[in-house]
Residue frames as qw, qx, qy, qz and C-alpha x, y, z in Angstrom:
[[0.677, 0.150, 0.036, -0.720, 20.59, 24.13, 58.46],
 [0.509, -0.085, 0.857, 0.009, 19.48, 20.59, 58.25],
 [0.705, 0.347, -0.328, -0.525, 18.43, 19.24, 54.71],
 [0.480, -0.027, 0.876, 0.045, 17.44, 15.70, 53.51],
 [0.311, 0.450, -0.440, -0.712, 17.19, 14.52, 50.56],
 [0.717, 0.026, 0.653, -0.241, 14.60, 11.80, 49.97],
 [0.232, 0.233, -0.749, -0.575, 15.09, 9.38, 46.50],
 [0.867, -0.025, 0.061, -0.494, 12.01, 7.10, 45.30],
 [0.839, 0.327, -0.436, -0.009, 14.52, 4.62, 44.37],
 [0.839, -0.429, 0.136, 0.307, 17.16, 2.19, 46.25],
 [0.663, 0.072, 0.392, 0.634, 20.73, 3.94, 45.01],
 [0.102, -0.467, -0.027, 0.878, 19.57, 7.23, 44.93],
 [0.196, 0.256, 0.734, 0.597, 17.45, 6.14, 41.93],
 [0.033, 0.545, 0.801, 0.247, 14.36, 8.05, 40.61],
 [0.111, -0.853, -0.093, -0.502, 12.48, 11.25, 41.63],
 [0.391, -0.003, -0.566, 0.726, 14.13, 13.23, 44.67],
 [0.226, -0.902, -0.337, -0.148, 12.27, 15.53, 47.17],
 [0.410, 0.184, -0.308, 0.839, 14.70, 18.35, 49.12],
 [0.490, -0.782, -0.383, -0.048, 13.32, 18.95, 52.87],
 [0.336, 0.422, -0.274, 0.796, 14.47, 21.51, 55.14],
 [0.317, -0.318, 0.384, -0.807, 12.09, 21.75, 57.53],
 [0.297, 0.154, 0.908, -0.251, 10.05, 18.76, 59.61],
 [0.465, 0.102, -0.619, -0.624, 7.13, 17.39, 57.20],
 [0.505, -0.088, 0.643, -0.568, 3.80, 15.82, 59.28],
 [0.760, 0.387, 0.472, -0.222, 2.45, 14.49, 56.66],
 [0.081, -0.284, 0.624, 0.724, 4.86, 13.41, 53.10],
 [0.433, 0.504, 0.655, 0.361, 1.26, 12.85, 51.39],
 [0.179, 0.934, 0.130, -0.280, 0.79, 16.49, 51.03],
 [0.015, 0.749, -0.447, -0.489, 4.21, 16.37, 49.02],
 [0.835, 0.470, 0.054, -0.282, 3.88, 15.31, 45.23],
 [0.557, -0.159, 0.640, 0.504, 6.32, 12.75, 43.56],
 [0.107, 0.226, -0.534, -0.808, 4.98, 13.49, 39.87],
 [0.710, 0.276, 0.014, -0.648, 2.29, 12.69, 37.32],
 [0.471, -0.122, 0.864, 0.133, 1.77, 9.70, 35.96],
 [0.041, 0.014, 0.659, 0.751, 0.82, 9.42, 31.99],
 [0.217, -0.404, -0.836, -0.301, -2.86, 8.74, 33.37],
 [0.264, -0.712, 0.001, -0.651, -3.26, 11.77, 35.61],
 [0.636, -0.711, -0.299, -0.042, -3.13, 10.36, 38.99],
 [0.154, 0.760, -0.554, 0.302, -0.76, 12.17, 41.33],
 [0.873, -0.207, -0.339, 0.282, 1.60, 9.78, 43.68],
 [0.204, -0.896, 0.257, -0.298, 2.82, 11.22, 46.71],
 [0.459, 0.400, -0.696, 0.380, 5.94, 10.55, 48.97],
 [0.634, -0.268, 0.611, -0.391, 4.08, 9.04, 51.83],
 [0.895, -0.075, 0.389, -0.206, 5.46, 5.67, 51.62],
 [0.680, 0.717, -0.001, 0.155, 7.52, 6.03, 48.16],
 [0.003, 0.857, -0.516, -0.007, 11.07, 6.89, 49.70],
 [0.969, -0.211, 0.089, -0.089, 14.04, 4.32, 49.67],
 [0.650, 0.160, -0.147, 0.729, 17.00, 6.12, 49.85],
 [0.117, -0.937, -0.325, -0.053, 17.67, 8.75, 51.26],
 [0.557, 0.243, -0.179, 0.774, 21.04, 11.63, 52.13],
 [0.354, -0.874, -0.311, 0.119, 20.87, 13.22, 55.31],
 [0.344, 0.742, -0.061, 0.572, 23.15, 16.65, 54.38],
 [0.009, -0.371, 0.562, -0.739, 23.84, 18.00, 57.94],
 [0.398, -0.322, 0.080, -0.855, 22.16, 17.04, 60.59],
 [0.111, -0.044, -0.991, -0.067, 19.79, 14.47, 61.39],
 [0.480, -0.115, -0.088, -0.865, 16.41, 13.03, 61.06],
 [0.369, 0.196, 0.840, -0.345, 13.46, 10.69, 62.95],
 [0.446, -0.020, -0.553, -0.703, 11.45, 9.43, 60.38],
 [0.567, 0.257, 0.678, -0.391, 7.70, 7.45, 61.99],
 [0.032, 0.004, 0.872, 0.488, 5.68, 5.60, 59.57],
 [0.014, 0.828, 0.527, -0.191, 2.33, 7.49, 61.01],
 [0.079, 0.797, 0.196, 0.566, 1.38, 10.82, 59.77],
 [0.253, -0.869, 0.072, -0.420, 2.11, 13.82, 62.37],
 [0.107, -0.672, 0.561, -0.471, 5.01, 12.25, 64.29],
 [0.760, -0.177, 0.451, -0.433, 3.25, 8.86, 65.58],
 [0.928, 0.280, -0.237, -0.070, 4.07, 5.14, 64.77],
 [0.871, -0.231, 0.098, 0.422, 7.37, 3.22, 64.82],
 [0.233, 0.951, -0.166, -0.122, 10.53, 5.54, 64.24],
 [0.788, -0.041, 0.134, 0.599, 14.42, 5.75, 63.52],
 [0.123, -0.903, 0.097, 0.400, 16.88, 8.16, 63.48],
 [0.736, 0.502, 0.112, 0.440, 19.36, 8.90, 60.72],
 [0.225, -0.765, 0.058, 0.600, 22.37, 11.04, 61.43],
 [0.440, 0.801, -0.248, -0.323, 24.19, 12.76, 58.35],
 [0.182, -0.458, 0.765, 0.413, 25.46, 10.67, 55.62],
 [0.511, 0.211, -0.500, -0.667, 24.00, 8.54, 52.58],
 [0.615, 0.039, 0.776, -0.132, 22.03, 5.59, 53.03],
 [0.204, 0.236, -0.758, -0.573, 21.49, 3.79, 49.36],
 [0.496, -0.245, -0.804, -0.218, 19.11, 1.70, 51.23],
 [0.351, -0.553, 0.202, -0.729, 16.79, 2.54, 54.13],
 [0.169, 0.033, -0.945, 0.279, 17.39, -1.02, 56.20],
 [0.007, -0.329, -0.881, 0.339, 13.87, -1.77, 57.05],
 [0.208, 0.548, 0.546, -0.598, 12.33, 1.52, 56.25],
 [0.063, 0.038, 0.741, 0.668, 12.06, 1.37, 52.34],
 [0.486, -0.233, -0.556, -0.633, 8.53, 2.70, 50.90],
 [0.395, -0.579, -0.700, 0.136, 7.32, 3.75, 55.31],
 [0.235, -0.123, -0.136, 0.955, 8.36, 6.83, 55.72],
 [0.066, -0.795, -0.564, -0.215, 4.75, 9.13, 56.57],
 [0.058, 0.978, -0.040, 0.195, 6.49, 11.93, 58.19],
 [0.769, 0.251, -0.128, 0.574, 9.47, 13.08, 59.23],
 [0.372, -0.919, -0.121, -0.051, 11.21, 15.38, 61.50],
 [0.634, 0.627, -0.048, 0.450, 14.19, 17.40, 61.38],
 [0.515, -0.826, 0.094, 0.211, 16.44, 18.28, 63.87],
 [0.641, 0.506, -0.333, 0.472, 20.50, 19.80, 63.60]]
């Protein structure tokens, strides 16, 4: 089974999210509250990431569409270019 494991931070730093299945849209998944209520989602907000098995095509458009890249399985500490673009994702082993 493919999992990925998206971090808000560079270094694995900050909130994480744990996908398993392709994701058309990351604004529909919440990062957390914020002391003033608003919520902040993980469209756009990733910049690390650990691709567990598998491998994934992240676009910087909702539903699949935009520029992509692929990621096969291992840790990136830094997403080379795609730091805080990531709108969906797609999951493939």
């Amino acid at each position: 089974m493919t999992k990925v494991t998206l971090y808000e931070h560079e270094d694995f730093g900050g909130e994480h999210l744990d996908l398993f299945t392709d994701d058309s849209t990351l604004a529909n998944d919440t990062m957390h509250w914020f002391l003033w209520a608003v919520t902040a989602t993980w469209d756009n907000n990733a910049s690390s990431m650990i691709v567990h098995e598998g491998a994934v095509t992240v676009y910087d458009g909702k539903s699949y569409t935009g520029q992509s890249g692929t990621f096969g399985e291992g840790e990136y500490a830094s997403l080379s270019g795609w730091e805080d673009k990531i709108s969906s994702m797609d999951l493939w082993g």
